[in-house]
Structures are given as C-alpha cells and as structure tokens.
N, C-alpha and C positions, 0 to 999 in steps of 0.2 A: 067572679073568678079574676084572678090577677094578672097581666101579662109580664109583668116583669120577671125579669132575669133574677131575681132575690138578693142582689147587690144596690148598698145607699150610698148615693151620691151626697158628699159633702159640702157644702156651697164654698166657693172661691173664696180661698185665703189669701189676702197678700200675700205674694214673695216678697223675701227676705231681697236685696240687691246685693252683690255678689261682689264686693270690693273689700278690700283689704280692710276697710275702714273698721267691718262687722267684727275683726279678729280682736280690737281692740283692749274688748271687756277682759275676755279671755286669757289674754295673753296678762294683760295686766295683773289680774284676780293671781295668776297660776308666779308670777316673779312676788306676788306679795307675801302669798302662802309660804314661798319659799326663804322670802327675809325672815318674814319673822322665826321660822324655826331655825335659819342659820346663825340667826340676831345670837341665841347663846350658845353657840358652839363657835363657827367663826366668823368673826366679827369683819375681817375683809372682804369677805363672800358678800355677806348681808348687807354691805353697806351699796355693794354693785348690783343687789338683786332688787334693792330697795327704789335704786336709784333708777333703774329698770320700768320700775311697778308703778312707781309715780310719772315716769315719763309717758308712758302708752295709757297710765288710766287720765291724763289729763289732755292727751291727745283722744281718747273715747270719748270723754265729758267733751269737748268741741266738736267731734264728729256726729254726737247726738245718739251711737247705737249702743244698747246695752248698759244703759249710764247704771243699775247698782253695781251692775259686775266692776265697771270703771273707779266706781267709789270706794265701793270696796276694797280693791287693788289700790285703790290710791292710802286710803287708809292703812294697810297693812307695807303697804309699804313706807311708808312717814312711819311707821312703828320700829319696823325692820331698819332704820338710817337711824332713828334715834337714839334707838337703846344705844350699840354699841357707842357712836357717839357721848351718851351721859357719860357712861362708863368712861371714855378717852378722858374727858373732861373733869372727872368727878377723882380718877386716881393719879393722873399726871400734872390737873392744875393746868393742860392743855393742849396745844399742838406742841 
C-alpha cells in the first residue's frame, strides 16, 4: 500500500537566471524574421530591422544564452540588410 499523495516530483531543474541578457535570442530571432519579410516590400524598414537582428543576436552569442535563437537572428538579419542593399547597388551603381 502506497502512502503517497499520487503527485511525481520532478528532480531540480536549473533555473533559467533572470537578466535581460536571456531576452537576447528572442528578441534577436523576432527583428530577423521581420527583415527578411520586410527585405521585399520595404527596403528601409528591413535595413533597421536587420540592423536590429544582428545587433542583439551578436550581443546573445557573447552573452552565451540561447545562442541558435542568436544565430539565427543574426543570420536572418544579415539577409534582411543585404538584400535590399544588393538591390541599392545593383540598380543605382550605388550610394
């Protein structure tokens, strides 16, 4: 016969530390997502959303939390500053 209460305890997970630093990935991943789909529509947007994406996912990759979410974001944002960029380059010949 069992005495237990019929509730399983889970063994101690680390917590997560609770600093700004953990927003990193996230925030990063979510301005990247939104370059690249701004990349062909407007090209202004996405160069600021780009530049966004790469700033915080390179500031995650130093801070160490969430590093794919960081990479990822840093990747889609390097996509989202490019394209329009080629495009500036490619039909004006430049700045």
């Amino acid at each position: 016969m069992g005495t237990g209460t019929g509730t399983v305890e889970s063994p101690e997970t680390p917590a997560t530390p609770a600093t700004p630093a953990t927003l990193y990935g996230p925030v990063s991943l979510g301005f990247g997502v939104i370059a690249l789909i701004a990349a062909f529509f407007l090209g202004f947007f996405a160069l600021l959303a780009g530049s966004l994406a790469i700033t915080f996912g390179v500031l995650g990759l130093i801070s160490g939390y969430n590093r794919p979410q960081c990479l990822a974001g840093l990747v889609l944002g390097a996509v989202g500053v490019l394209h329009p960029l080629s495009f500036l380059f490619a039909f004006t010949g430049g700045f």
